[in-house]
C-alpha positions in Angstrom: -22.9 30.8 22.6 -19.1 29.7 23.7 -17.6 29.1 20.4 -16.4 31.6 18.3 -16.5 30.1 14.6 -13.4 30.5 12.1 -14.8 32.2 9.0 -18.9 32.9 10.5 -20.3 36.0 11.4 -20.7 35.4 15.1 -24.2 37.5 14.8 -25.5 35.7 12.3 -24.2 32.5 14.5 -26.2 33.5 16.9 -29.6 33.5 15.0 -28.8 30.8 12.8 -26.1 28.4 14.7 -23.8 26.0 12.3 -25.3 22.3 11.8 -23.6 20.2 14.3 -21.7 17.1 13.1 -21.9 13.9 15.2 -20.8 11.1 13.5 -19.3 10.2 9.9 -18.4 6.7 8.2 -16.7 6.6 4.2 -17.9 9.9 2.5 -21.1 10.6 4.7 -21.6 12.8 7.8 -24.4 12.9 10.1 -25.8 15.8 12.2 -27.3 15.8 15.6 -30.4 16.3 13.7 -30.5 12.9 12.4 -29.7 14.0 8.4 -27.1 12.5 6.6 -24.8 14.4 4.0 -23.0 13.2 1.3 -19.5 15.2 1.9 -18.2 16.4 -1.6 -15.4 18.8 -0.2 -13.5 16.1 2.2 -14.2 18.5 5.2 -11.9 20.9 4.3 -10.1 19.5 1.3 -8.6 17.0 4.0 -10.7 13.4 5.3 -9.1 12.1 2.0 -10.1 8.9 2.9 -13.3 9.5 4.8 -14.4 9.4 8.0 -14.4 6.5 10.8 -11.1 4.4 9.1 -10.7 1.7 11.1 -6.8 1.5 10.2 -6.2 4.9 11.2 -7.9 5.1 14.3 -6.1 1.4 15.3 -2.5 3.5 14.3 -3.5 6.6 16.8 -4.7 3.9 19.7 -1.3 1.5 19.4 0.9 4.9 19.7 -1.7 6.3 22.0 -0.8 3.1 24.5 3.0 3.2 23.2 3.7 6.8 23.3 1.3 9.2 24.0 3.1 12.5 23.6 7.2 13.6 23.1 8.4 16.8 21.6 11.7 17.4 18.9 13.1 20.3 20.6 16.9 20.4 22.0 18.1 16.8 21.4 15.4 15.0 21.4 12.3 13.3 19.2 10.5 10.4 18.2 11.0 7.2 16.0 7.8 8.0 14.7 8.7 11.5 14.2 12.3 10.4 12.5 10.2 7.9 10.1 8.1 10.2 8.9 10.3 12.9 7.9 12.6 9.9 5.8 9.1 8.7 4.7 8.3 12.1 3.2 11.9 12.5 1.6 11.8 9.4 0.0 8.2 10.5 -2.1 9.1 14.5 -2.1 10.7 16.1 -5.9 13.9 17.6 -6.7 15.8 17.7 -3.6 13.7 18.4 -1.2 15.5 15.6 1.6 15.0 17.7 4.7 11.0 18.4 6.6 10.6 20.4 9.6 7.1 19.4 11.1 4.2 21.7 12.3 0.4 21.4 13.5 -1.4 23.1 10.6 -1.1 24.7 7.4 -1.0 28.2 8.6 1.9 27.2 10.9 3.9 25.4 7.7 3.4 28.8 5.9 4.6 30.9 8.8 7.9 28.7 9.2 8.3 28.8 5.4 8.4 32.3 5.6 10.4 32.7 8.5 13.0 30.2 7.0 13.0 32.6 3.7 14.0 35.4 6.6 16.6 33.1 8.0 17.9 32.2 4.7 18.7 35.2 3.6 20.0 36.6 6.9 22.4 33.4 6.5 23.0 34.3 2.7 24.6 37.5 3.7 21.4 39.7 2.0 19.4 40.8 4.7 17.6 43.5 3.0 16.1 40.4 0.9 12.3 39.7 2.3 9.5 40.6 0.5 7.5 38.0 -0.3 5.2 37.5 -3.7 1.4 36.0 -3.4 -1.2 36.2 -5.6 -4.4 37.2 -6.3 -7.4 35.0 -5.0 -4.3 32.7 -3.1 -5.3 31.0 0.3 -2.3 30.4 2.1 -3.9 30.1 6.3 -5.0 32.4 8.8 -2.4 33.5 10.8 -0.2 36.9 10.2 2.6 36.3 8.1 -0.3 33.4 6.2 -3.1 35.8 6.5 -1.1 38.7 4.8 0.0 36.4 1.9 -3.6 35.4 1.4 -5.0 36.8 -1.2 -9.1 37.7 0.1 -10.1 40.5 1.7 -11.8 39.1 4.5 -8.1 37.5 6.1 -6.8 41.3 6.3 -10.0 43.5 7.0 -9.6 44.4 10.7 -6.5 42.4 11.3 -4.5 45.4 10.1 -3.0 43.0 7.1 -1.0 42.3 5.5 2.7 43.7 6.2 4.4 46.0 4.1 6.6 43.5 3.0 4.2 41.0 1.1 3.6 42.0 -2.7 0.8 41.0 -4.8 0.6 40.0 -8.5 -2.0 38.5 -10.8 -4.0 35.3 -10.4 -3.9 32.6 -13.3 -7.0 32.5 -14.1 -7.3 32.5 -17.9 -11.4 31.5 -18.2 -11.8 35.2 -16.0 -9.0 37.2 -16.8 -7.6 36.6 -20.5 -7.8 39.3 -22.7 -10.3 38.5 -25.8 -8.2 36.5 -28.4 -5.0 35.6 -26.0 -4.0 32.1 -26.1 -3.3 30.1 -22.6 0.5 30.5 -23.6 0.2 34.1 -24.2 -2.0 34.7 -20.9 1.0 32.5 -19.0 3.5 34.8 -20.3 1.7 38.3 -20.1 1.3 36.8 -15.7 5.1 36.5 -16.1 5.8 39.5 -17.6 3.9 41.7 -15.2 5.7 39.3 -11.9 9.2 40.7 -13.5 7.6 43.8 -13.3 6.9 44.1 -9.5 9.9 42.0 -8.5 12.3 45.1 -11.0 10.4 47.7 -9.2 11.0 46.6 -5.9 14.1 45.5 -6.5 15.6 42.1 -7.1 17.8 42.9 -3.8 14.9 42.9 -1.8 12.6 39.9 -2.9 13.3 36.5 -1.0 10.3 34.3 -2.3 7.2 33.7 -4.2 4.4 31.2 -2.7 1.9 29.7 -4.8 -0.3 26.5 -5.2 0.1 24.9 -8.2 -3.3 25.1 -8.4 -5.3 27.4 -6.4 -7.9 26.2 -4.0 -9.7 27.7 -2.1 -9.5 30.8 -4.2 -12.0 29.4 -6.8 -10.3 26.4 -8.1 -8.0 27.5 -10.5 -5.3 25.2 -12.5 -2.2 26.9 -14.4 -2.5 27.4 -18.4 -0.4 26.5 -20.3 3.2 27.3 -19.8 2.9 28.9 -16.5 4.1 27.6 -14.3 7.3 27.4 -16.8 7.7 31.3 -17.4 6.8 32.0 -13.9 9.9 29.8 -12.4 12.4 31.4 -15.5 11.4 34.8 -13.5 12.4 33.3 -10.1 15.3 32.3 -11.4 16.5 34.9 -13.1 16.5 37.5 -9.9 17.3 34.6 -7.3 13.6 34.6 -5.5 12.9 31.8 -3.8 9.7 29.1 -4.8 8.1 28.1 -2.0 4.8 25.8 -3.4 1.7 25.7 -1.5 0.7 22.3 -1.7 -1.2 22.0 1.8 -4.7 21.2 -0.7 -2.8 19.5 -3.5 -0.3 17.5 -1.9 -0.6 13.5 -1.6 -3.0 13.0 -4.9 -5.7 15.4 -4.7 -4.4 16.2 -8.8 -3.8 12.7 -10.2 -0.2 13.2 -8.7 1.5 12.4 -5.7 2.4 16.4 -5.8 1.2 18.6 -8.0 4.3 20.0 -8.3 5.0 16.6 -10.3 2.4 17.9 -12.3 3.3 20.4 -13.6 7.1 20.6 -13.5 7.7 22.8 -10.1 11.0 23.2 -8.5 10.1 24.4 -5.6 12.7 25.7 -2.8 10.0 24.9 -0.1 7.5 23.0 0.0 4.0 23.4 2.7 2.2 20.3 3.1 -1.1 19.2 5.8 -4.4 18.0 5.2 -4.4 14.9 3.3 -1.1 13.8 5.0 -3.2 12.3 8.1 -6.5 12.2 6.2 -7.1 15.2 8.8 -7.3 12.3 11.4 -4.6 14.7 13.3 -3.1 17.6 12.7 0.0 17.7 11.3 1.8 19.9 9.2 5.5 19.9 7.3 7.6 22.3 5.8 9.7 20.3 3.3 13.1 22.1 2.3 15.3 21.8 -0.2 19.1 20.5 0.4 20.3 24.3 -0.8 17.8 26.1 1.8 18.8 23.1 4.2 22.7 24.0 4.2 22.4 27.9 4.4 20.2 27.4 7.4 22.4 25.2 9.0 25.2 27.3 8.5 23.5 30.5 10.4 21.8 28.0 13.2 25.4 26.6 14.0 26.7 30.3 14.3 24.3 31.4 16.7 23.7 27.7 19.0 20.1 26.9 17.6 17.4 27.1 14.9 15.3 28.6 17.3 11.6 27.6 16.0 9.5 25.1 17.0 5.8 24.1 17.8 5.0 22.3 20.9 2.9 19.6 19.3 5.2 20.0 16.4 6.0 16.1 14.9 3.7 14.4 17.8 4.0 11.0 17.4 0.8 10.0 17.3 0.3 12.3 14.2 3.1 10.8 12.7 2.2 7.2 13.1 -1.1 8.5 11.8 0.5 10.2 8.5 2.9 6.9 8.0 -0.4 5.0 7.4 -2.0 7.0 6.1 0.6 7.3 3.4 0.8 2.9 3.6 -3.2 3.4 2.8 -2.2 5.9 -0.8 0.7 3.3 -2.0 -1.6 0.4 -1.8 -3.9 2.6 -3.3 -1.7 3.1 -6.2 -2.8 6.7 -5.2 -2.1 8.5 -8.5 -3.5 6.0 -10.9 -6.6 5.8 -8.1 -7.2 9.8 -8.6 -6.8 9.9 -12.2 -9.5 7.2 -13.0 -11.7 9.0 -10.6 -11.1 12.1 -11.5 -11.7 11.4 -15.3 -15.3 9.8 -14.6 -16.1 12.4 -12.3 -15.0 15.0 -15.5 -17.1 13.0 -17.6 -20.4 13.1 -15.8 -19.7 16.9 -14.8 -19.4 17.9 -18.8 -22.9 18.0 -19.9 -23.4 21.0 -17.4 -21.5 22.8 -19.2 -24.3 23.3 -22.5 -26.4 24.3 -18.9 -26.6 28.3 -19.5 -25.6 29.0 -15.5 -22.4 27.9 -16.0 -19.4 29.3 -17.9 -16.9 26.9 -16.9 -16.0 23.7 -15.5 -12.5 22.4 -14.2 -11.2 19.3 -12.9 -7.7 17.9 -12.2 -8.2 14.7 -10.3 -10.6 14.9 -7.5 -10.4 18.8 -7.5 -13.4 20.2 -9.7 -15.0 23.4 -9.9 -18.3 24.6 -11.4 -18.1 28.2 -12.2 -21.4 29.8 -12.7 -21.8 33.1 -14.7 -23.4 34.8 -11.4 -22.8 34.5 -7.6 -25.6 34.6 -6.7 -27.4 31.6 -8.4 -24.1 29.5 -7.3 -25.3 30.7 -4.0 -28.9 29.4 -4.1 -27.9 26.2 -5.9 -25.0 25.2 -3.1 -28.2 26.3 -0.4 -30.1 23.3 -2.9 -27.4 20.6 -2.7 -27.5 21.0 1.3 -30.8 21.0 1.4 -30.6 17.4 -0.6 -27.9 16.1 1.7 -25.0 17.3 -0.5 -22.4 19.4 0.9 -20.0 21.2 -1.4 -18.4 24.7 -1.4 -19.3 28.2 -2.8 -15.7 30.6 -3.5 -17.8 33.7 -5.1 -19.3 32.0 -8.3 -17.9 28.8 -8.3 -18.9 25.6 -6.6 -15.9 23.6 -5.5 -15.8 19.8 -5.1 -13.0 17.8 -4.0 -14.5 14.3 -2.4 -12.7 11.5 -0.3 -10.6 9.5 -2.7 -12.7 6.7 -1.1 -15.9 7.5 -3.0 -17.1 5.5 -5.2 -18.4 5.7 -8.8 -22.2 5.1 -7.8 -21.4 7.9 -4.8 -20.1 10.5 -7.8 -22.9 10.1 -9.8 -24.8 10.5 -6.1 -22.4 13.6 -6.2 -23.5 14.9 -9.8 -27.1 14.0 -9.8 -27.8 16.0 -6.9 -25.7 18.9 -7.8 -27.4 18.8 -10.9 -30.8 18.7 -9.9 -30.4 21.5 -7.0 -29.1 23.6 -10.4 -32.1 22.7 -12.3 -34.2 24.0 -9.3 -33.1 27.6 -8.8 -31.9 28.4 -12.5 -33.5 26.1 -14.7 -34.2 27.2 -18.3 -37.3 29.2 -18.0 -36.0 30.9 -15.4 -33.1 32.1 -16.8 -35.3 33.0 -19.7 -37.5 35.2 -18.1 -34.7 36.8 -16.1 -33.3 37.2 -19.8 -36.3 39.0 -20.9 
């Protein structure tokens, strides 16, 4: 076997070897095998607007035949490269006018938290580094990613993560309020105990905190109420840093362009991929704020360069990619698109709720989970859906969807029926009443 697989155990590869893809058109994918899948989870979050788009293929081919290839490095780019990045600022919040452009997600979180170095290097504070994740955060799967990552499985091995990346509580109030506490009160004990850890450490030494405004791939988890709120008065009382993860939620996976629109983030730095080419190439962009911007500039001008940079790093043909990609959304009406969606899908996911598998069900736009009150059954019902031609995702006990914003309504219910009859299947009520017994 040649391949090494990201995230397999190359053993169990070996006796059981991943389902090959080989073809895909709208929201379906087909294997070599001949079966066709409904894909709930975009690929990874990402083929926002499904597979085969005839628009962005005909955008990679006229660039392809225009200008295959140039880099940005010492003097020189792209006009492809230069109309993305004003694209971007002219759709990014707050003052966020400036984006430095990568290949992936875990490369925009690397330079974000090598710019946080260089910031505060530039600031005159070099002692100021440490940098606060959170619980059950994904933020990639390189080092300085990896290590801010909050799963296991990213350090075990790896030797991860650095001493200089902190940890504090997820906000996940289904799983981790205290009996009685409101949403408000969950939002500020989070708060509280992040003031904590950045007063222990000292203020002196923490440069940033990264988070998603809502966590992905860490179970699906929005913000309660007032978060996001008390978590930013904390930042800026001790002068950390916000850099917000919005590689999953950025360009309308919530119902907003950004989440960080969403729920009132004013965020320092800002990591974006995925849906910014439909994952039709890889591109990736760090977007930073004017303030960041200037201190930067100030310590690159001393020493004669910013000296980062990615080979492949605002390719053009990413970039025309991404620019219509982003033409696609606006004629869209992308935000209004995801909320209707996102409302019917809510609707037809609610009556598993009265299901007794589940203990919770979560949807902002087209991100939903389905959490079920044991792993293990989420387990055997995901196992169901791809055995149906549905393919979702299991984080521990929850079931995550997040479907092309292509689908359709007819598709959702598709979506829904199936997930709900694989459920029915392998913890339907008489099973769970005998397991009861």
């Amino acid at each position: 076997m040649a391949q090494v697989y990201p995230f397999t155990d190359p053993k169990q590869a070996e006796e059981k070897p991943p389902t090959v893809m080989v073809s895909g058109h709208g929201c379906f994918v087909t294997s070599d095998q001949g079966k066709t899948y409904l894909d709930g989870v975009a690929g990874l979050w990402c083929a926002s607007l499904g597979f085969s788009n005839e628009r962005l293929i005909a955008a990679a081919d006229a660039q392809m035949k225009t200008l295959p290839y140039y880099h940005s490095f010492m003097g020189r780019t792209t006009d492809r490269t230069n109309e993305l990045a004003a694209k971007l600022a002219s759709l990014l919040p707050g003052d966020l006018n400036h984006v430095f452009f990568g290949c992936s997600g875990s490369d925009a979180v690397e330079t974000a938290a090598k710019i946080v170095r260089f910031y505060w290097n530039a600031k005159g504070k070099p002692e100021k580094k440490h940098i606060i994740a959170r619980e059950a955060a994904y933020h990639g799967s390189a080092s300085t990613s990896a290590g801010l990552t909050g799963m296991d499985y990213c350090h075990t091995g790896f030797d991860l993560p650095a001493p200089d990346i902190l940890r504090t509580g997820r906000p996940h109030y289904y799983s981790d309020a205290k009996p009685g506490e409101s949403e408000l009160d969950f939002s500020k004990r989070r708060a509280a105990q992040l003031e904590d850890l950045i007063l222990e450490i000292g203020p002196e030494r923490v440069g940033a905190f990264i988070g998603e405004p809502v966590i992905g791939s860490g179970g699906v988890i929005p913000p309660p109420e007032g978060y996001w709120a008390e978590i930013q008065a904390v930042l800026k009382r001790h002068g950390v840093l916000l850099i917000a993860d919005e590689i999953i939620t950025g360009f309308g996976r919530t119902g907003a362009w950004f989440a960080s629109q969403r729920y009132g983030l004013q965020p320092d730095l800002m990591t974006m991929a995925k849906q910014l080419t439909s994952a039709y190439f890889p591109v990736s962009a760090v977007a930073i704020s004017d303030g960041v911007r200037a201190g930067l500039a100030n310590l690159a001008s001393e020493l004669g360069t910013f000296g980062h940079g990615f080979t492949y790093g605002g390719h053009p043909v990413g970039c025309a990619v991404a620019l219509e990609t982003l033409a696609i959304y606006e004629e869209m009406d992308l935000p209004r698109h995801v909320q209707r969606l996102g409302a019917y899908l809510e609707e037809r996911l609610a009556p598993l709720s009265n299901h007794p598998a589940i203990g919770d069900i979560r949807v902002m736009g087209l991100m939903g989970g389905v959490q079920f009150h044991e792993a293990e059954v989420a387990k055997a019902a995901l196992e169901a859906c791809e055995e149906r031609g549905l393919l979702l995702r299991r984080i521990d006990g929850t079931i995550a969807i997040s479907p092309p914003y292509v689908i359709t309504e007819a598709e959702l219910d598709q979506l829904v029926d199936l997930l709900t009859e694989s459920l029915q299947a392998v913890a339907g009520e008489r099973h769970l009443e005998a397991r009861r017994a």
